[in-house]
C-alpha positions in Angstrom: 48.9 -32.5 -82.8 47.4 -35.5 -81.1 45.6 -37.9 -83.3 43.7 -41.0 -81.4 42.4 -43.5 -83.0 38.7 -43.1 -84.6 39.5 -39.4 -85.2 38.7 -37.3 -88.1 41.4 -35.4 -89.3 41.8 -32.5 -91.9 45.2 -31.3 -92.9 44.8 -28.2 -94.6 48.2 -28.0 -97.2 48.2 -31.7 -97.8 51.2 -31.2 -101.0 52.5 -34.3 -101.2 50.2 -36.5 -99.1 53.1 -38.1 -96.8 51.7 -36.4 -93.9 47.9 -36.7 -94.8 48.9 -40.3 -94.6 50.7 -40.4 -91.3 47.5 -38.5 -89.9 45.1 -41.8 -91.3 47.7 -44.0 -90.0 46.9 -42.5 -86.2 43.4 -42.8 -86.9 43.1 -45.8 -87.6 40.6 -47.9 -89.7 37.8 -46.2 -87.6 39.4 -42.8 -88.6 39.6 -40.3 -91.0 42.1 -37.8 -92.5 41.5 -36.2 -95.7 44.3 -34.0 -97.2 43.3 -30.8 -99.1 45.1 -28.4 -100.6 44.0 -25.4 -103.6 46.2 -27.0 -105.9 44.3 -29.3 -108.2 47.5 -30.8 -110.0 49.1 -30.8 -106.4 46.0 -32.7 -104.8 45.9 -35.6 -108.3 49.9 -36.5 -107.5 48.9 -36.7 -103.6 46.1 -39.2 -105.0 48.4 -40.8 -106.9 51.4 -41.1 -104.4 48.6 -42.5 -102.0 45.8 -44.0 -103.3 44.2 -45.3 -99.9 43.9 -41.8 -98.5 41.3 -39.1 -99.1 42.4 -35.6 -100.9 40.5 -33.0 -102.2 40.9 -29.3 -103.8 39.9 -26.3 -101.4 40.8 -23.1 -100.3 42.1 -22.8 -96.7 40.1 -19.8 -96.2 36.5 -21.1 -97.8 35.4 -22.2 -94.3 32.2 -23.2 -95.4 33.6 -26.1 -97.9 35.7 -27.4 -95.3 32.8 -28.1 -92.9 30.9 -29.7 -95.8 33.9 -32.1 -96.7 33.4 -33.0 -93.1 30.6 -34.1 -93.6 28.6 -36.2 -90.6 31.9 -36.4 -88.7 32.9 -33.5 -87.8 36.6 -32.4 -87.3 38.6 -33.7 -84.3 41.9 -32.2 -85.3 43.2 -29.7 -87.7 46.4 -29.5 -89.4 47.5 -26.4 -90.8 50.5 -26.7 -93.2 49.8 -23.5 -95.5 52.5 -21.9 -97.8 52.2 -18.3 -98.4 51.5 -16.8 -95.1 55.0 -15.2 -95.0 56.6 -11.8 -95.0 55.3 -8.8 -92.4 51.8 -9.8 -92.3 52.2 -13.8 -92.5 51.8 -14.2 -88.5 48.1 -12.0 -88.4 47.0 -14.3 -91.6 47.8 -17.4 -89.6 46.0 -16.6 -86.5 43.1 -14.8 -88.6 43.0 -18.3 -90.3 43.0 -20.1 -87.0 40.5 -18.4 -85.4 38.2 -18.5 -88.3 38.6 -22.6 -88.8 38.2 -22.5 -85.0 34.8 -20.7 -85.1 33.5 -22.8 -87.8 34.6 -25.9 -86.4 33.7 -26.1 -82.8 33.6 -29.7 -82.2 37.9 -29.6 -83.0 39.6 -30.5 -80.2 43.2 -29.5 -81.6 44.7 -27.3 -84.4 47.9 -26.8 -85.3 
Protein backbone atom coordinates (compact mmCIF):
# COMPACT_ATOMS: atom_id res chain seq x y z
CA UNK A 1 0.00 0.00 0.00
CA UNK A 2 1.31 3.34 -0.84
CA UNK A 3 0.51 6.08 1.59
CA UNK A 4 1.61 9.84 0.54
CA UNK A 5 1.50 12.39 2.58
CA UNK A 6 -2.04 14.36 3.08
CA UNK A 7 -3.83 10.95 2.46
CA UNK A 8 -6.73 9.58 4.20
CA UNK A 9 -6.31 6.22 5.25
CA UNK A 10 -8.70 3.46 6.69
CA UNK A 11 -7.36 0.21 7.88
CA UNK A 12 -10.08 -2.10 8.31
CA UNK A 13 -8.77 -4.76 11.34
CA UNK A 14 -6.89 -2.10 13.17
CA UNK A 15 -6.29 -4.80 16.56
CA UNK A 16 -3.69 -3.39 18.17
CA UNK A 17 -3.26 0.01 16.49
CA UNK A 18 0.62 -0.42 15.55
CA UNK A 19 -0.17 -0.42 12.09
CA UNK A 20 -3.08 2.17 12.16
CA UNK A 21 -0.26 4.26 13.42
CA UNK A 22 2.44 3.57 10.84
CA UNK A 23 -0.43 4.41 8.18
CA UNK A 24 -0.84 8.31 10.14
CA UNK A 25 2.83 8.40 10.30
CA UNK A 26 2.94 8.28 6.21
CA UNK A 27 0.23 10.72 6.12
CA UNK A 28 1.50 13.08 7.70
CA UNK A 29 0.06 16.01 9.81
CA UNK A 30 -2.11 16.87 6.66
CA UNK A 31 -3.29 13.16 6.75
CA UNK A 32 -5.51 10.82 8.13
CA UNK A 33 -5.71 7.16 9.16
CA UNK A 34 -8.37 5.91 11.39
CA UNK A 35 -8.20 2.23 12.58
CA UNK A 36 -11.44 0.32 12.97
CA UNK A 37 -12.16 -2.87 13.86
CA UNK A 38 -15.78 -4.73 15.26
CA UNK A 39 -14.25 -5.26 18.46
CA UNK A 40 -15.23 -2.58 20.92
CA UNK A 41 -12.74 -3.79 23.76
CA UNK A 42 -10.21 -4.37 20.89
CA UNK A 43 -10.72 -0.78 19.41
CA UNK A 44 -10.56 0.99 23.51
CA UNK A 45 -6.83 -0.92 24.10
CA UNK A 46 -5.89 0.47 20.33
CA UNK A 47 -7.05 3.93 21.92
CA UNK A 48 -5.19 3.38 24.68
CA UNK A 49 -1.86 2.00 23.16
CA UNK A 50 -2.15 5.16 20.86
CA UNK A 51 -3.86 7.93 21.90
CA UNK A 52 -2.89 10.44 18.97
CA UNK A 53 -4.53 8.22 16.36
CA UNK A 54 -8.20 7.78 15.46
CA UNK A 55 -10.15 4.23 16.03
CA UNK A 56 -13.46 3.41 15.94
CA UNK A 57 -15.97 0.18 16.18
CA UNK A 58 -17.37 -1.17 12.64
CA UNK A 59 -18.11 -3.90 10.72
CA UNK A 60 -15.95 -4.57 7.63
CA UNK A 61 -18.89 -5.36 5.69
CA UNK A 62 -21.32 -2.30 6.85
CA UNK A 63 -20.08 -0.29 3.77
CA UNK A 64 -22.30 2.42 4.47
CA UNK A 65 -20.69 3.33 7.97
CA UNK A 66 -17.36 3.27 6.61
CA UNK A 67 -18.10 5.93 3.97
CA UNK A 68 -19.74 8.04 6.82
CA UNK A 69 -16.59 7.74 9.10
CA UNK A 70 -14.95 9.21 6.02
CA UNK A 71 -16.54 11.80 6.32
CA UNK A 72 -15.66 15.04 3.75
CA UNK A 73 -12.36 13.26 2.95
CA UNK A 74 -12.91 10.53 1.27
CA UNK A 75 -10.68 7.39 1.32
CA UNK A 76 -7.33 7.37 -0.58
CA UNK A 77 -6.23 4.01 0.51
CA UNK A 78 -7.71 0.99 2.18
CA UNK A 79 -6.11 -1.46 4.35
CA UNK A 80 -7.67 -4.65 4.82
CA UNK A 81 -6.27 -6.75 7.77
CA UNK A 82 -9.48 -8.98 8.55
CA UNK A 83 -9.42 -12.21 10.67
CA UNK A 84 -11.88 -14.76 9.87
CA UNK A 85 -11.89 -14.98 6.22
CA UNK A 86 -10.26 -18.51 6.30
CA UNK A 87 -11.01 -22.05 5.48
CA UNK A 88 -12.64 -23.10 1.82
CA UNK A 89 -14.55 -20.06 1.23
CA UNK A 90 -12.08 -17.36 2.90
CA UNK A 91 -10.53 -16.28 -0.59
CA UNK A 92 -14.44 -15.42 -2.36
CA UNK A 93 -15.19 -13.46 1.17
CA UNK A 94 -12.05 -11.41 0.65
CA UNK A 95 -12.57 -10.45 -2.95
CA UNK A 96 -16.51 -10.18 -2.26
CA UNK A 97 -15.29 -7.70 0.52
CA UNK A 98 -12.93 -5.97 -1.89
CA UNK A 99 -15.06 -5.35 -4.48
CA UNK A 100 -17.85 -4.10 -2.36
CA UNK A 101 -15.47 -1.39 -0.38
CA UNK A 102 -14.21 -0.72 -3.95
CA UNK A 103 -17.79 0.08 -5.22
CA UNK A 104 -18.56 2.20 -2.37
CA UNK A 105 -15.51 4.00 -2.28
CA UNK A 106 -14.62 5.20 -5.65
CA UNK A 107 -12.36 8.02 -4.94
CA UNK A 108 -9.65 4.98 -3.31
CA UNK A 109 -6.74 4.93 -5.20
CA UNK A 110 -5.31 1.56 -3.46
CA UNK A 111 -6.66 -1.37 -1.36
CA UNK A 112 -4.89 -3.97 0.01
Amino acid sequence: IVVRPGDSVLEIGCHGGTTTRLLQEAAGPGGRAVGVDIGASIVRQAAAAYPDVEFAVADAWDSHALVTLAGDRPWDAIFIDVGGLSGGDGLLEAVALIRQLAASNPHCRSMV
